[in-house]
N, C-alpha and C positions, 0 to 999 in steps of 0.2 A: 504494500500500500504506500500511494508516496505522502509524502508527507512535505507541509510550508514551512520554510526556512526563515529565519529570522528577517524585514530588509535590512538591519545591520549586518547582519553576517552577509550578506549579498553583496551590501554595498564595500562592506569592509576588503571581501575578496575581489572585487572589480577594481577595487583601487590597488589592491597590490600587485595585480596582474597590471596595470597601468602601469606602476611605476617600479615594476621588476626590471625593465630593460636600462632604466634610468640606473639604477644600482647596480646591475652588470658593467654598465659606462661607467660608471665612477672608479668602480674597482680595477676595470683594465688599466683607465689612464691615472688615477690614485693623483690627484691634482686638488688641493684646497681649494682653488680658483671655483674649479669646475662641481665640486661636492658643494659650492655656496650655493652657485649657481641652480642645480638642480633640487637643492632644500627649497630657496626660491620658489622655484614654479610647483612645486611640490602646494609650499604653504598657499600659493597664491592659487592654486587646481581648490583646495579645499575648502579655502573661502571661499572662491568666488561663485565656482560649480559645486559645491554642495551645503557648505553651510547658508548662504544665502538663497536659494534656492529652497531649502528646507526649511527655514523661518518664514518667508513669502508663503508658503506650504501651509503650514501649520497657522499662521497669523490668518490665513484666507476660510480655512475651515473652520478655524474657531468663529471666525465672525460671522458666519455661516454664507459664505460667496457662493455663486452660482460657476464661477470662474478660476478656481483655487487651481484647477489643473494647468489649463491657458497660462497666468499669471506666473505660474512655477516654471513652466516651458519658456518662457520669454525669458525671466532670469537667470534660468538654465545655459541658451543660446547669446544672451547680452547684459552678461552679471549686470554691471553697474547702470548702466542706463534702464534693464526689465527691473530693478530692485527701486531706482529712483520714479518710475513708468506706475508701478503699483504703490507705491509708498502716496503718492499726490494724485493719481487718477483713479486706481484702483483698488484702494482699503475703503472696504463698509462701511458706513458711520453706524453700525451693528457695535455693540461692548462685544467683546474678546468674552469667550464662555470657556472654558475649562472641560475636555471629552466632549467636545461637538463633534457632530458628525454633520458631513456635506448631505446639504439638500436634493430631494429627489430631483432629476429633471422634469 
């Protein structure tokens, strides 16, 4: 029988699978430079593609949006501009509810 897996544990291993090759690189060329360089895009992958993304997420179904998906996908695709895009266009004037759940369509 199969069974659902956590989406942290999904997520967790889709990121490591991402940035396995990154750390194969670092180890061949074994460079400070280059290890700054890919912690960098590293930190900036998880801000900008998943923790932002995930707060847009979560802020859109608690307020109960009809849009919470949409709005995740644009943040997803154009961190900074989909996060500033829903922050002034697209947050509810809904209060923030704790364990909502999105609205049927």
């Amino acid at each position: 029988m199969p069974t659902t897996r956590s989406p942290l544990v999904v997520l967790g291993g889709l990121v490591a699978v991402a940035f396995l090759p990154l750390v194969i690189m670092w180890a061949v060329i074994s460079d400070v430079g280059t290890f700054a360089y890919f912690a960098g895009f590293a930190i900036y992958f998880l801000v900008a593609h998943v923790a932002l993304p995930g707060w847009v997420y979560i802020d859109a179904t608690g307020r109960g949006s009809d849009a919470a998906t949409a709005w995740t996908g644009l943040c997803f695709f154009l961190p900074v501009l989909g996060f500033v895009a829903y922050y002034f266009l697209g947050q509810p004037d809904a209060p923030y509810e704790m364990g909502a759940e999105p609205r049927a369509p």
